[in-house]
C-alpha positions as CSV (number, residue, x, y, z in Angstrom):
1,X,0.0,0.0,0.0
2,X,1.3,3.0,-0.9
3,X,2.7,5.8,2.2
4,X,-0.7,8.3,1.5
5,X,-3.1,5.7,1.8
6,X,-1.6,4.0,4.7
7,X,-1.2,7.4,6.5
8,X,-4.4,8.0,6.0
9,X,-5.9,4.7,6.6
10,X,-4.3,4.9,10.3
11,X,-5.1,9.0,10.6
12,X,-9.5,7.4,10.2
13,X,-8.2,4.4,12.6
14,X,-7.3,6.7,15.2
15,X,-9.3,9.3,14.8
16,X,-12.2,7.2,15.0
17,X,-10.7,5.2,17.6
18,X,-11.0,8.5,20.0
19,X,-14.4,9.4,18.6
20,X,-13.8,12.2,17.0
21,X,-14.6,13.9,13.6
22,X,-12.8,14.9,11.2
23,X,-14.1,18.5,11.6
24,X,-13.3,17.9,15.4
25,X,-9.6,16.5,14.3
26,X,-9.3,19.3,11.8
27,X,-10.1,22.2,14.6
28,X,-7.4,21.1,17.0
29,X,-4.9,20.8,13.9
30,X,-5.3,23.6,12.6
31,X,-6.7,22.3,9.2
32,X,-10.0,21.9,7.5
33,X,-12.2,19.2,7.5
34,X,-11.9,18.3,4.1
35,X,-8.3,18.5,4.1
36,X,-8.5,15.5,7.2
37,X,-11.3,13.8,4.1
38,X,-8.8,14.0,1.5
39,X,-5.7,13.0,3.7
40,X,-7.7,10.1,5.2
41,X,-8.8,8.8,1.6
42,X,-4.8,8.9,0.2
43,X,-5.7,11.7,-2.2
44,X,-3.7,14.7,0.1
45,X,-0.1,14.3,1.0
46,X,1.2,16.0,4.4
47,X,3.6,18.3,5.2
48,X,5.2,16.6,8.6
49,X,4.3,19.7,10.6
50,X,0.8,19.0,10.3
51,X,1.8,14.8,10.5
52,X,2.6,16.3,14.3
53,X,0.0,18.0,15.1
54,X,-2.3,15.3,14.1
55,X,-0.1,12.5,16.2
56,X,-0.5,14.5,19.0
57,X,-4.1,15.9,18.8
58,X,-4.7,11.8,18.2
59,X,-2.5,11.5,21.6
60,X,0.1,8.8,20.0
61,X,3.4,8.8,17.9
62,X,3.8,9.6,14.7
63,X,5.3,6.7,14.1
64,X,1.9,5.0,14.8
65,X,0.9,6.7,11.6
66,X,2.9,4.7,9.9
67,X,2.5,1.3,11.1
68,X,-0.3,-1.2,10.3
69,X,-3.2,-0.3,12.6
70,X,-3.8,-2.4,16.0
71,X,0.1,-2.9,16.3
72,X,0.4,-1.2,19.4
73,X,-2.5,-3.1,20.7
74,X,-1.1,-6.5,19.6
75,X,2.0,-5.7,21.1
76,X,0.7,-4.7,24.5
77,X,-0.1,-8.3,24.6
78,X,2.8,-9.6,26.4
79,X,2.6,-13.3,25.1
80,X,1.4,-12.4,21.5
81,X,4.7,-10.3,21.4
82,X,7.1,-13.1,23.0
83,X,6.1,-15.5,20.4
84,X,6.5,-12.8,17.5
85,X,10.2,-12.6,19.2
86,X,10.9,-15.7,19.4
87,X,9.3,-16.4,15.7
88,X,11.9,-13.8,14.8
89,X,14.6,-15.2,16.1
90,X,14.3,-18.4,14.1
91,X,15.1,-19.2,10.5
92,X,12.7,-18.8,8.0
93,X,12.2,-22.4,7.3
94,X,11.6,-22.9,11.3
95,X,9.1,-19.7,11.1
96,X,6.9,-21.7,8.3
97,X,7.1,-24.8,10.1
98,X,5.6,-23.7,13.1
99,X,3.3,-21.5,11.1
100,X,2.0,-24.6,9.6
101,X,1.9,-26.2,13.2
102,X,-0.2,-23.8,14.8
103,X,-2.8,-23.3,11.8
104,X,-3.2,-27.2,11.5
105,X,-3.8,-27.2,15.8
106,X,-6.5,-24.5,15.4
107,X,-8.1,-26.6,12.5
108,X,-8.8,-29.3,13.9
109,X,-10.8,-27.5,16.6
């Protein structure tokens, strides 16, 4: 996915995720409305003043805008994240192989 869209994507995530609008989101930024509409849909690219101002209006990082959204939720999940490290810290081969473990054990439920 391309760096607009996935910015945005997150920017609705969050927003949302606090319950606000984007008129609401666009007031404490400094923006419009339908600048937050057009940034949220891909179709308005960001000058990383404003990137700030949304992070912190949102209350989280900027990097946050970046990522896939729910990561920070998955990794507050202390045993979600140890197997992720552990994954990691395997070869790729091993990785698939107990990839292919775990989806066959949740099949057969």
């Amino acid at each position: 996915m391309e760096v607009a869209k996935q910015v945005g994507k997150n920017v609705r995530y969050y927003r949302k995720l606090k319950g606000l609008t984007q008129e609401q989101l666009a007031e404490s930024t400094e923006t419009y409305g339908s600048y937050i509409g057009r940034l949220e849909r891909g179709e308005q690219n960001v000058q990383l003043e404003t990137l700030h101002k949304i992070a912190d209006a949102l209350q989280i990082s900027v990097y946050a805008l970046f990522r896939n959204p729910g990561y920070d939720e998955l990794r507050d999940q202390t045993w979600i994240w140890q197997i992720v490290q552990l994954l990691q810290e395997q070869p790729a081969e091993e990785q698939a192989r107990a990839y292919r473990v775990l989806k066959e054990m949740f099949r057969s439920k």
